[in-house]
N, C-alpha and C positions, 0 to 999 in steps of 0.2 A: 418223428413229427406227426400229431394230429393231423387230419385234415378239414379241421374247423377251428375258425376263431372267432372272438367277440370285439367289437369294436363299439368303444362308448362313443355318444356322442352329447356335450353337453351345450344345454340351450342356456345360457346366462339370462336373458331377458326375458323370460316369461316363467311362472310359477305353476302354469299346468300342457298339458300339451292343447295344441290349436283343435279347433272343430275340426273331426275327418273330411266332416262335408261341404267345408269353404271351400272357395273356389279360389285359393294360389294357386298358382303355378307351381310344377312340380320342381321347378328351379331353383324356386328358393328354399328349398328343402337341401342343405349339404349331403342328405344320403342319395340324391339323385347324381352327385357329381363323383360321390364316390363307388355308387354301381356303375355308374357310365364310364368310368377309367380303369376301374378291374376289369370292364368287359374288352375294352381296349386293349388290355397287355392279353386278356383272353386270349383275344381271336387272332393275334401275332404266333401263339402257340405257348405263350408261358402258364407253365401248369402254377395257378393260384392256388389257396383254400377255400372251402365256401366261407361266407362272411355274415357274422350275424350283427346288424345293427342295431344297439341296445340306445333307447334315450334318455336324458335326465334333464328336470326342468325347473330352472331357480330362477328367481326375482331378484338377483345380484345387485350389486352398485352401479349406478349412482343411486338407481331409483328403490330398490329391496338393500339387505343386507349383505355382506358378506359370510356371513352365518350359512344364509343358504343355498349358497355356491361350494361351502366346505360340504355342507351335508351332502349335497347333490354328487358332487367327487366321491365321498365314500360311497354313496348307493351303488354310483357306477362301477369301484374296485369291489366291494362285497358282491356285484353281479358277475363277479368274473372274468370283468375287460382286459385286455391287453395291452392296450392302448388308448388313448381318450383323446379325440379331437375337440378345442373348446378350452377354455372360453373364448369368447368371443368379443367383448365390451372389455378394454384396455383396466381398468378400476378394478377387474376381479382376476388380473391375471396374477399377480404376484401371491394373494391369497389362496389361488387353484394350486398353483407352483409349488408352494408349500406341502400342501397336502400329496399330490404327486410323490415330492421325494423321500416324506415320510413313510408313503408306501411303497415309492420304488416300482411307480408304473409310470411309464415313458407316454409322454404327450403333447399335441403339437396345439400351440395356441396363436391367439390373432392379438398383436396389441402392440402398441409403441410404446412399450417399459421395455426396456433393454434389461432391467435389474432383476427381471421375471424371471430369466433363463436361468437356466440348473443343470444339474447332470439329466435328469429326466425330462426337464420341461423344454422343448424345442420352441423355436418362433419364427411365425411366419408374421413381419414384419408390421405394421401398416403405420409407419413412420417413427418417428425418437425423435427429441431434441437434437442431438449432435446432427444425425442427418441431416434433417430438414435445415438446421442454419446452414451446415456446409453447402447445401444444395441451393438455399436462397443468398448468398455468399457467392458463390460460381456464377450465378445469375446475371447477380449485380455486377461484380466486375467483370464480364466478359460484355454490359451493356453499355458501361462507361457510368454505372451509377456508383460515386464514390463517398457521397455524403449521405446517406439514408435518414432518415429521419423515425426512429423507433418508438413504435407506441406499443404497450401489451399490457395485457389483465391484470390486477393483482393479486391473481389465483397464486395458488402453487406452483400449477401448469405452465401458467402466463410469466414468472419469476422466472424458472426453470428454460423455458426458451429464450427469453431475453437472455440470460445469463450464456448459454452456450450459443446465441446468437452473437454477442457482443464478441467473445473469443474469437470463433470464427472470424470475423469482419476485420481485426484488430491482426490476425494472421495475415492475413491477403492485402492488409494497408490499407482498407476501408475505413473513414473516420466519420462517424455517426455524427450528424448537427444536434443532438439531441434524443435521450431515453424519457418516455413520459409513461408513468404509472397511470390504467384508469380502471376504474370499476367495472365490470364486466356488464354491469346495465345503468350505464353512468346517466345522468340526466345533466340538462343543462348547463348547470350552475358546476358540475366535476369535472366539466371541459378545460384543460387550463390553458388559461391567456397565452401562454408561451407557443401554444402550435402554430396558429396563422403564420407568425414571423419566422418558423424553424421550416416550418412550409416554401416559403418567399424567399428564403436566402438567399444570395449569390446566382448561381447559375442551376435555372431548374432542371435542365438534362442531365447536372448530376447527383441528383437528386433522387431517393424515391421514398415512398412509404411502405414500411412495413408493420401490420400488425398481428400479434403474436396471443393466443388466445383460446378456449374452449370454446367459444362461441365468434361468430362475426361479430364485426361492431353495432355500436346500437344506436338509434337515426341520431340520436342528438350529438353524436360523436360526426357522425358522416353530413349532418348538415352544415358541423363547424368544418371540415374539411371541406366542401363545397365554396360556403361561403367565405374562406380564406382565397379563393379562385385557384386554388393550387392546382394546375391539370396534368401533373405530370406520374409516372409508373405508382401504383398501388398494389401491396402483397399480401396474401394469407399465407397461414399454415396450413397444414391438413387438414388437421381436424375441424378448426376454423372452419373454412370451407365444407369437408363432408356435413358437419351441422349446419349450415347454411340451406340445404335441403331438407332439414326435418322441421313439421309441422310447429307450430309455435317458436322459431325461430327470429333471433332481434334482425335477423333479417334475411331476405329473402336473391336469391338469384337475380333476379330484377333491380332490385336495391340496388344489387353490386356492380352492376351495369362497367365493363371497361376493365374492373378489377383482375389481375393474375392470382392464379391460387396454385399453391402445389398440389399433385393429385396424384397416381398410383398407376394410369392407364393414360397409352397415346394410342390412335389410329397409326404409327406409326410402326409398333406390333404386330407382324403379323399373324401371330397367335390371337389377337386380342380382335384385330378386323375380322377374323374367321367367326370368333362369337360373336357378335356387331351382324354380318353378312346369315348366321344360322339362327337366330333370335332379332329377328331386324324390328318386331312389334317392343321388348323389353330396354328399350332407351334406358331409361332412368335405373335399370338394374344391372347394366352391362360391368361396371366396376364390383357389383359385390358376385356377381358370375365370375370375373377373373379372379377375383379371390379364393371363391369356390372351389375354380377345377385347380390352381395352382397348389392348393392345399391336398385335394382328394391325391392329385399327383405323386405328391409326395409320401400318402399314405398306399398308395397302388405299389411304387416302385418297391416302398419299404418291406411289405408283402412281400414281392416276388424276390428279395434280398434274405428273407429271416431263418437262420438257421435254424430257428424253431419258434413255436406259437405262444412265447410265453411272454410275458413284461421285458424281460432282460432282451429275450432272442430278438425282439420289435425295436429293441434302445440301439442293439446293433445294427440292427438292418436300418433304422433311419441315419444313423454314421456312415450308411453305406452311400446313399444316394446322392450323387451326384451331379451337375450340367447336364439338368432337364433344362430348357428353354423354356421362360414363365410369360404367362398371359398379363405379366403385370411389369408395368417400367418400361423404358424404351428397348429397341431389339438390341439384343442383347444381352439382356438380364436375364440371369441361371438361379435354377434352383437346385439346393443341396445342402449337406450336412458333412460332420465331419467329427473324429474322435473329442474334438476342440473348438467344431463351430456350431453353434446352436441358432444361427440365426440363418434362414432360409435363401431370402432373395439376393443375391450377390450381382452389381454392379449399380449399372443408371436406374435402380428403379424408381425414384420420382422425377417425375415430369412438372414441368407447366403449363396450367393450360389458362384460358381466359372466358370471361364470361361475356355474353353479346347475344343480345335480346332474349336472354333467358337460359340460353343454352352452355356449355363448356366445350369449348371447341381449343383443337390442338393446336401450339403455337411452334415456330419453327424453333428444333430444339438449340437450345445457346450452352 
């Protein structure tokens, strides 16, 4: 065995690397969480390799191509890596995956495509279809809400969760008042008459709204939901919600005032409080932090597991890894890999949380 390795790291959203001399935080930089957990199993005593951090930086999808996500993956194998952490933006993982196993270098990516995973390409979650309904499904019938009322995008996306949301619901004996298709930035006139009244039904406690989607809703949608007086439970997806926070967004934290969303991280963690309590200035970044170190983690333990420094000896060692305790999902939630399991987070890891005066704050788990 050497005692040096290369470890790629790929940036999907940006097509050159950042000025040296802005002023982020060193935080947001993923090689800051994965020096800070090598040094971790460090100083316990487990003899590491030194680590070289190689970067690569593409303008993937949605916004660049896919093109330069493939290319970016090769720079990174002709540089030598062993392993590649990345992508990062759900759209370019099945194209990185690709390339991965036609090289037959093992890597651990961030994305809710379950269809990503490969022999090589490992995943550290950050929701699916199937999940997310089963988890908004547990939700509802543990709340007493047995009529939902579903609205979702006409994306792909928005298709694709209806569809495994409907199953779900239809499993557990939830019967839906109503599925309504809307455009993703619908305007007035695409609101269709049918809500107010699917809203109104029967008994509004068993009731709730869910909408399913790339984006939040967009106000002409949420003004008809207003004005139908409808006040009772409203739900996002994930992703839903994490776009909810980016700039140009149909809609904002504020907007959603009241709304539940599902999310990735509870105060109820105490992994996740410890980062919360050791970055108490970094609010708004504390979920892509738990992302972070749960990822580096898994690439620390894989390290001190690898019978050698090469792609294949890195495929085994992350097979190796097993119930680490993740900064992400309720306590509980483990992370690991296995001959046969390519997907990272194992157990409660979405939560719900709620939005109130701006902020997402944890609800008691149901």
């Amino acid at each position: 065995m050497t005692d040096r390795i290369r470890i790629g790291v790929l940036n999907d959203a940006a097509d050159l690397r950042a000025d040296e001399n802005n002023d982020s935080p060193a935080y947001h930089d993923i090689a800051f969480w994965l020096d800070r957990e090598i040094a971790a199993l460090r100083s316990t005593g487990c003899a590491l390799p030194e680590v070289e951090i190689v970067h690569a930086y593409a303008l993937g999808l949605p916004g660049g191509t896919g093109a330069a996500v493939e290319d970016a993956c090769h720079r990174l194998i002709d540089d030598g890596v062993a392993l590649i952490v990345g992508p990062f933006v759900s759209d370019n993982a099945a194209i990185a995956a690709r390339v991965y196993e036609d090289r037959r270098v093992p890597a651990v990516i961030c994305s809710h495509d379950e269809h990503a995973r490969t022999r090589h390409a490992f995943q550290l979650q950050s929701g699916g279809a199937v999940e997310e309904a089963a988890r908004l499904v547990q939700y509802l019938f543990t709340s007493g809400c047995s009529r939902p009322v579903v609205l979702h995008e006409t994306s792909r996306l928005g298709e694709r969760l209806a569809k495994a949301f409907l199953e779900e619901a239809a499993i557990a004996g939830l019967a839906p008042r109503v599925r309504i298709a809307v455009p993703s930035q619908a305007g007035a006139h695409e609101v269709p008459d049918t809500l107010a009244p699917a809203l109104n039904e029967g008994d509004v406690r068993s009731g709730a709204l869910i909408y399913l989607g790339r984006t939040a809703p967009p106000r002409e949608l949420r003004d008809a939901i207003g004005q139908s007086g409808y006040d009772g439970a409203c739900l996002l997806n994930l992703l839903a919600a994490q776009n909810a926070a980016t700039p140009h967004a149909p809609a904002s934290r504020e907007d959603l005032e009241g709304w539940l969303h599902l999310s990735l991280v509870t105060e109820s963690n105490p992994r996740f409080r410890t980062l919360q309590d050791e970055f108490p200035d970094a609010c708004a970044h504390h979920g892509a932090m738990a992302r972070d170190q749960d990822l580096a983690r898994l690439v620390a333990h894989a390290l001190a597991r690898a019978p050698s420094l090469t792609p294949s000896g890195m495929r085994l060692a992350l097979e190796q890894v097993r119930l680490l305790p993740a900064a992400q999902g309720e306590e509980g939630t483990m992370l690991g890999f296995g001959p046969l399991v390519r997907a990272a987070l194992q157990g409660p890891y979405l939560t719900i949380r709620k939005w109130t005066a701006g902020d997402s704050v944890a609800i008691t788990a149901t």
